[in-house]
C-alpha positions as CSV (number, residue, x, y, z in Angstrom):
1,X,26.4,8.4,23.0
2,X,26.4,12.2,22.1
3,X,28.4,14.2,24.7
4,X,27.3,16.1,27.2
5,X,29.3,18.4,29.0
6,X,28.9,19.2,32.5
7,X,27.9,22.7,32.3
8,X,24.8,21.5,30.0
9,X,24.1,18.7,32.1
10,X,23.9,21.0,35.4
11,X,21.6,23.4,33.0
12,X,19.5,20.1,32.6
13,X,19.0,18.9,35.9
14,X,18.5,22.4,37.3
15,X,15.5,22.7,34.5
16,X,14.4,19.4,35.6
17,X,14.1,20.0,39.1
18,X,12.1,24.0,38.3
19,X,9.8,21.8,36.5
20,X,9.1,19.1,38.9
21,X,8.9,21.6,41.7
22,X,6.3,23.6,39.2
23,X,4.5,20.5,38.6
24,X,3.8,19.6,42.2
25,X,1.2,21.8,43.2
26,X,-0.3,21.2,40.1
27,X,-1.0,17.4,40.1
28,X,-1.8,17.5,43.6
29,X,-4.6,20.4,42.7
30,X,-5.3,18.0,39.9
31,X,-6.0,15.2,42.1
32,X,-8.0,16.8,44.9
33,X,-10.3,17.5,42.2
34,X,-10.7,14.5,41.4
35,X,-11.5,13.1,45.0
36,X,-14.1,16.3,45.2
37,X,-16.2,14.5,42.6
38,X,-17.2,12.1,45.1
39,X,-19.1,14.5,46.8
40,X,-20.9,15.6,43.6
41,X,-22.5,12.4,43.5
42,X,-26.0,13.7,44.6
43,X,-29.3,12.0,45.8
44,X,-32.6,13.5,45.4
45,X,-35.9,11.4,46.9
46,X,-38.8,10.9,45.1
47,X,-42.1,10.8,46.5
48,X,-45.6,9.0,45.4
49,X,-49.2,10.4,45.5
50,X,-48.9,9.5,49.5
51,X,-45.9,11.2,50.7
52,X,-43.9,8.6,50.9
53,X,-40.1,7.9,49.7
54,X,-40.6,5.6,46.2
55,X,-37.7,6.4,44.4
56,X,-34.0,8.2,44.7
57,X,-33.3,10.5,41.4
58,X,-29.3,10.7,41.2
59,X,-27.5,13.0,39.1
60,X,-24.0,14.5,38.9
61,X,-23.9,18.3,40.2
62,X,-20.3,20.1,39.8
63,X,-21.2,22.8,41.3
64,X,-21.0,21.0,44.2
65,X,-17.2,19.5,42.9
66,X,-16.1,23.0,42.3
67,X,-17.3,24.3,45.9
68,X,-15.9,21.9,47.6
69,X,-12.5,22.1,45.7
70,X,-12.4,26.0,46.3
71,X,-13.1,25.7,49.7
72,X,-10.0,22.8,50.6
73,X,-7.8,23.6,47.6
74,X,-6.3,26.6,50.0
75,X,-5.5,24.2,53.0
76,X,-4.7,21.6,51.1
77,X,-2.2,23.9,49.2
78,X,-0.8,25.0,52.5
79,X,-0.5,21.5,53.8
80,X,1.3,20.6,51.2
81,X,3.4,23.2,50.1
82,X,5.2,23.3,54.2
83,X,5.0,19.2,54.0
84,X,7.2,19.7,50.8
85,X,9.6,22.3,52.5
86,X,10.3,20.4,55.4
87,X,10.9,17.1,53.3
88,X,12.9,19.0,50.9
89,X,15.3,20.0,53.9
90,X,15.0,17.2,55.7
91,X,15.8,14.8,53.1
92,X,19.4,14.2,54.5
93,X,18.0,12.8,57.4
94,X,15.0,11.0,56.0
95,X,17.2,8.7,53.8
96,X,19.8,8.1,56.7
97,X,17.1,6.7,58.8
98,X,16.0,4.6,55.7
99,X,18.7,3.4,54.7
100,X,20.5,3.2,57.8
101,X,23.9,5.0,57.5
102,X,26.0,6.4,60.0
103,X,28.8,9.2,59.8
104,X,32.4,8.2,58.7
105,X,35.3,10.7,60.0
106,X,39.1,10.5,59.1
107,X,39.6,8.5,62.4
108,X,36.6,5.7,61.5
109,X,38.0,5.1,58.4
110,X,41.6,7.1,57.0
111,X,41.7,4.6,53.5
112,X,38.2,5.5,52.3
113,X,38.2,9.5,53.8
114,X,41.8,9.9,52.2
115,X,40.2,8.7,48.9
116,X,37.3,11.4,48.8
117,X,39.8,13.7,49.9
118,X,41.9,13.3,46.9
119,X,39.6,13.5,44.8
120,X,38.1,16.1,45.8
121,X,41.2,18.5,45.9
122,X,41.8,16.7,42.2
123,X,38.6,18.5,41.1
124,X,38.5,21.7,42.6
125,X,35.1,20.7,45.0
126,X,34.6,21.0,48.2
127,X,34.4,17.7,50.3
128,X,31.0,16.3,50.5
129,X,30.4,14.5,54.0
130,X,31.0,10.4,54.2
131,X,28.5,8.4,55.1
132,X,28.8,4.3,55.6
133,X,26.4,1.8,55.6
134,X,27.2,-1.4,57.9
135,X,26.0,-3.7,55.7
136,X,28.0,-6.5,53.9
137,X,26.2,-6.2,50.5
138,X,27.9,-3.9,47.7
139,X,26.3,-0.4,46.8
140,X,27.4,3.4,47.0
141,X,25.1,6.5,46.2
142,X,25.5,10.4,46.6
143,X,22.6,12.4,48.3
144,X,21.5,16.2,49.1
145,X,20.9,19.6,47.2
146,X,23.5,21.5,48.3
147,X,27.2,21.9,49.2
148,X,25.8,21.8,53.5
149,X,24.2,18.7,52.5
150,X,26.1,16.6,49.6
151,X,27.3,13.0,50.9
152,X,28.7,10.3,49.6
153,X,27.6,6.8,51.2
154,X,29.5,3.5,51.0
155,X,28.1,-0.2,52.6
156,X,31.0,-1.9,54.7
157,X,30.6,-4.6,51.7
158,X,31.8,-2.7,49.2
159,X,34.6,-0.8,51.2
160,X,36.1,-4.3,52.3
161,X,35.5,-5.9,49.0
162,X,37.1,-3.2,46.3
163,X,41.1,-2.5,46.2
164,X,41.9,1.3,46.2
165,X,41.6,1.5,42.6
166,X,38.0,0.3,42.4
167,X,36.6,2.0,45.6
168,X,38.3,5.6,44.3
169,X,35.9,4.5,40.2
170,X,33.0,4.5,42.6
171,X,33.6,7.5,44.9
172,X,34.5,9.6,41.8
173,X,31.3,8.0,40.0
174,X,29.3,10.0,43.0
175,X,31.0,12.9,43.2
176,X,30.2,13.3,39.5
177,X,26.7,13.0,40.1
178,X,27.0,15.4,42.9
179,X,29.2,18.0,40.1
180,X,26.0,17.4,37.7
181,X,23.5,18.3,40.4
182,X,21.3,14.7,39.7
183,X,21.1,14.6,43.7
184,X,19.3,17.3,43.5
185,X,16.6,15.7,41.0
186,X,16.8,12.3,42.9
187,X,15.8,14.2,46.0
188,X,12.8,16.1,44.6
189,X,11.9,13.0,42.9
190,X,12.0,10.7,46.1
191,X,9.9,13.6,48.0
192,X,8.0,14.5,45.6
193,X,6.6,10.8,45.0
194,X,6.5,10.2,48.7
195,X,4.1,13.0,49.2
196,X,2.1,11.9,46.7
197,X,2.0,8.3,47.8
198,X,0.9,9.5,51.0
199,X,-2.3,11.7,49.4
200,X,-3.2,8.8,47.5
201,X,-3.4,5.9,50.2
202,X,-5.5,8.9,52.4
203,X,-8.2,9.9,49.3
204,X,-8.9,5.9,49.0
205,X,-9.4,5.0,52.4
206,X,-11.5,8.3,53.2
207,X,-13.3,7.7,50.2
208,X,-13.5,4.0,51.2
209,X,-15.3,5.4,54.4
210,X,-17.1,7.6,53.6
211,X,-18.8,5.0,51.1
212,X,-19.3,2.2,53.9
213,X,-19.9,4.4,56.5
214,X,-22.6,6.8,54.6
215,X,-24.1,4.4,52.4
216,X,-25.0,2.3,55.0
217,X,-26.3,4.8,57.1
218,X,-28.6,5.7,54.0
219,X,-29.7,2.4,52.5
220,X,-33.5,2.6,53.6
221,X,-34.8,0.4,50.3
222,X,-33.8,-1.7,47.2
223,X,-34.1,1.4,45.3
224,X,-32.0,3.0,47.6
225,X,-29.1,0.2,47.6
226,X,-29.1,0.2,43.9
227,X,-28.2,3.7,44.1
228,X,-25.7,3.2,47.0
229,X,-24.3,0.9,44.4
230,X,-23.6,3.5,41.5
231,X,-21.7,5.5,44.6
232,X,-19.3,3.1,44.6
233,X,-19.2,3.4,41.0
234,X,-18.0,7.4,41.4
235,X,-15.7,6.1,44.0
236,X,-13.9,3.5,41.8
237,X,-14.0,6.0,39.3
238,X,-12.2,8.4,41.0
239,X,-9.6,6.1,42.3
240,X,-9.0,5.0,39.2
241,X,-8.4,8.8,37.7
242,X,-6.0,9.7,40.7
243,X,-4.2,6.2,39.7
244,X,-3.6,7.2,36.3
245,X,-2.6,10.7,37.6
246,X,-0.5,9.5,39.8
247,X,1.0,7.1,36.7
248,X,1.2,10.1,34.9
249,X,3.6,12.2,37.1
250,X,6.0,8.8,37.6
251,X,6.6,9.4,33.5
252,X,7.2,12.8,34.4
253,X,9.5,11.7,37.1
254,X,11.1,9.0,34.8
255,X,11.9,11.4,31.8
256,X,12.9,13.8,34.1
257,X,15.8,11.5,35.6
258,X,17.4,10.6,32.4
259,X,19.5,6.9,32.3
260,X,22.2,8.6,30.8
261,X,22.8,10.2,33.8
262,X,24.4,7.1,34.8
263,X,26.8,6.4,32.5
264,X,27.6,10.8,32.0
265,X,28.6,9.7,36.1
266,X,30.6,7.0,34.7
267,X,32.4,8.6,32.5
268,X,33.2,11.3,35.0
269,X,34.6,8.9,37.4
270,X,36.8,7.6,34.5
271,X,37.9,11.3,33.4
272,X,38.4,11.9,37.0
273,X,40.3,9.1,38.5
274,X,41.8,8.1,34.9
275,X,41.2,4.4,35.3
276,X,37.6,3.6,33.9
277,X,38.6,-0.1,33.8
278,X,39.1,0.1,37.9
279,X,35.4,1.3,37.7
280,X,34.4,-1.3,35.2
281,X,35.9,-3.9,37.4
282,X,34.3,-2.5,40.6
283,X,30.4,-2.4,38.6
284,X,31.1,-6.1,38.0
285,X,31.8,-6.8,41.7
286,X,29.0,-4.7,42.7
287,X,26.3,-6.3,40.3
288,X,27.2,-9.9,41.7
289,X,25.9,-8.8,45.2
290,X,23.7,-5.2,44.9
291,X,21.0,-6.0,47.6
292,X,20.8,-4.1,50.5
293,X,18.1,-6.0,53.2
294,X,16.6,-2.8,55.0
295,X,16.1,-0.6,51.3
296,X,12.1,-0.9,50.8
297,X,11.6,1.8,48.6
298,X,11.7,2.5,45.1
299,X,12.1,5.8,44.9
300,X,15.3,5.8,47.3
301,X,16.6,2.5,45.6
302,X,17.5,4.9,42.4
303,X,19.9,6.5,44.7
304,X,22.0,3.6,44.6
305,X,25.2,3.0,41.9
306,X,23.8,-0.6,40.7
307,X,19.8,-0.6,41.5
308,X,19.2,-3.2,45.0
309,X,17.7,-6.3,44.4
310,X,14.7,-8.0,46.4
311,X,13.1,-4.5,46.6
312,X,9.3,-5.3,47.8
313,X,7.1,-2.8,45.4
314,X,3.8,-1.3,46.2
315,X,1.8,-0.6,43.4
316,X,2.8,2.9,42.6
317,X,6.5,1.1,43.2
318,X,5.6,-1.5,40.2
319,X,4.4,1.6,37.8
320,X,7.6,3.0,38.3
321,X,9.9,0.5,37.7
322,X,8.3,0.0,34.1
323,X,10.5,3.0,33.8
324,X,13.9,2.2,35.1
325,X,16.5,5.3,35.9
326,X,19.5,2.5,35.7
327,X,20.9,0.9,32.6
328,X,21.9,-2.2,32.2
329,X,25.0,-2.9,34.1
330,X,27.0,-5.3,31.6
331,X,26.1,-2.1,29.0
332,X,28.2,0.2,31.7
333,X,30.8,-2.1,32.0
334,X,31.2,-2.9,28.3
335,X,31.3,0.9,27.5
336,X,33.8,2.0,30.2
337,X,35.9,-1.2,29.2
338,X,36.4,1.2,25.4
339,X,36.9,4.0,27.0
């Protein structure tokens, strides 16, 4: 593997995360769109030599599209764009309650705290907070965008289960990630896909309603049911486009978070703590028990050292999984094991 050094890979990650904050606005823009054509969808009646309804002519009108866009792209925009703000902030807190971890003083815990410590002075970093997770499974992961914000978090598992050696590969193995800024992309990443989740479950049950609940209202005739039926044809047509937009940004999202990130954090914890076989050792350890019972989502599981296992996936979940941020573990170990 070509190497990286950590100035370029702080360049990197700092590009990345310009470009998926840049990109935000723009997909969601994309997608509102998208919805708006289900209101282009248009029904005109046609009338016989009596005066009576015979007939619905449909057609497609975009003027429509582009009205109604103009007119909710602004508050859309500004729901969004304070939605992503306080999520971006807030992120500390969000994956706490998620994932369920608690602060860890010198007092809780002097082993594991003495160990960041250490390593921290070792480095010339300032001390990220601690973080532990009472939970007997193995996992670690580092979080936040800045130095009011950086953590490290540890399961009880894997802080009873690794000897000093192992548990001070994985500590440094996050505070690399932290020195490389990828919490910062992870972060962008998990909001950014949470938000867009979120707009995508609402445009196909409004759309969903707005189907049943209009079409029925209007279905006076055969002729008129027929047409009710190519509605639902827009509908499903604009689902799927939002689908594949939304498939679209989880490449973006994938590229974005590189794999190699992984093993440029393993070989910083091996530079740092020169012992990569102590962190070899501990990946093995941690791969034969990874799961962690109350992690549902994705896009926080690629916080994690080792990915958790018995993740339930939605669909968007599935789509991004295609494009996994971790590398194989026995890969890791093998590599670290030459190092």
């Amino acid at each position: 593997m070509k190497y990286v050094g950590i100035q370029t890979q702080i360049s990197r990650n700092n590009f990345n995360s310009f470009l998926l904050i840049c990109m935000f606005p723009c997909i969601i823009l994309g997608m509102l769109w998208v919805f708006c054509c289900i209101f282009g969808y248009q029904e005109v009646p046609q009338y016989n030599i009596y005066g009576e309804e015979s007939s619905y002519y449909s057609y497609f009108d975009f003027d429509v599209v582009n009205d109604a866009w103009m007119t909710s792209a602004p508050i859309a925009s500004v729901i969004t764009g304070v939605w992503l703000i306080i999520a971006y902030f807030y992120n500390v807190k969000m994956i706490q309650k998620i994932t369920g971890a608690k602060p860890l003083e010198r007092k809780d815990n002097p082993r594991v705290y003495n160990l960041v410590e250490n390593l921290c002075i070792s480095c010339g970093m300032t001390m990220p907070k601690v973080n532990i997770i009472y939970d007997d499974q193995l996992n670690a992961f580092a979080s936040g965008i800045n130095e009011k914000t950086y953590t490290v978090t540890l399961t009880q598992g894997i802080i009873d289960c690794l000897n000093d050696e192992e548990l001070e590969g994985v500590i440094a193995h996050e505070l690399t990630h932290i020195r490389n800024r990828d919490t910062k992309v992870l972060i962008i990443s998990i909001v950014f896909v949470g938000i867009l989740s979120t707009v995508l479950s609402f445009i196909s049950q409004f759309g969903l309603r707005l189907f049943l609940y209009g079409g029925s209202s209007r279905s006076r005739s055969s002729e008129k049911k027929g047409s009710s039926g190519a509605a639902v044809i827009v509908v499903i047509l604009a689902a799927i486009v939002c689908t594949a937009i939304a498939y679209f940004l989880t490449l973006l999202t994938r590229f974005a978070i590189s794999r190699k990130r992984e093993f440029m954090a393993d070989a910083g914890g091996a530079e740092l703590t020169h012992n990569p076989l102590a962190l070899a050792s501990a990946l093995r350890k941690i791969s034969g028990n990874p799961g962690l019972g109350n992690i549902k989502r994705e896009d926080v599981a690629q916080l994690f050292i080792i990915h958790p296992k018995d993740i339930k996936q939605s669909f968007l979940d599935k789509l991004q999984s295609i494009f996994s941020t971790h590398p194989d573990t026995e890969e890791r170990i093998r590599i670290l094991e030459q190092f």
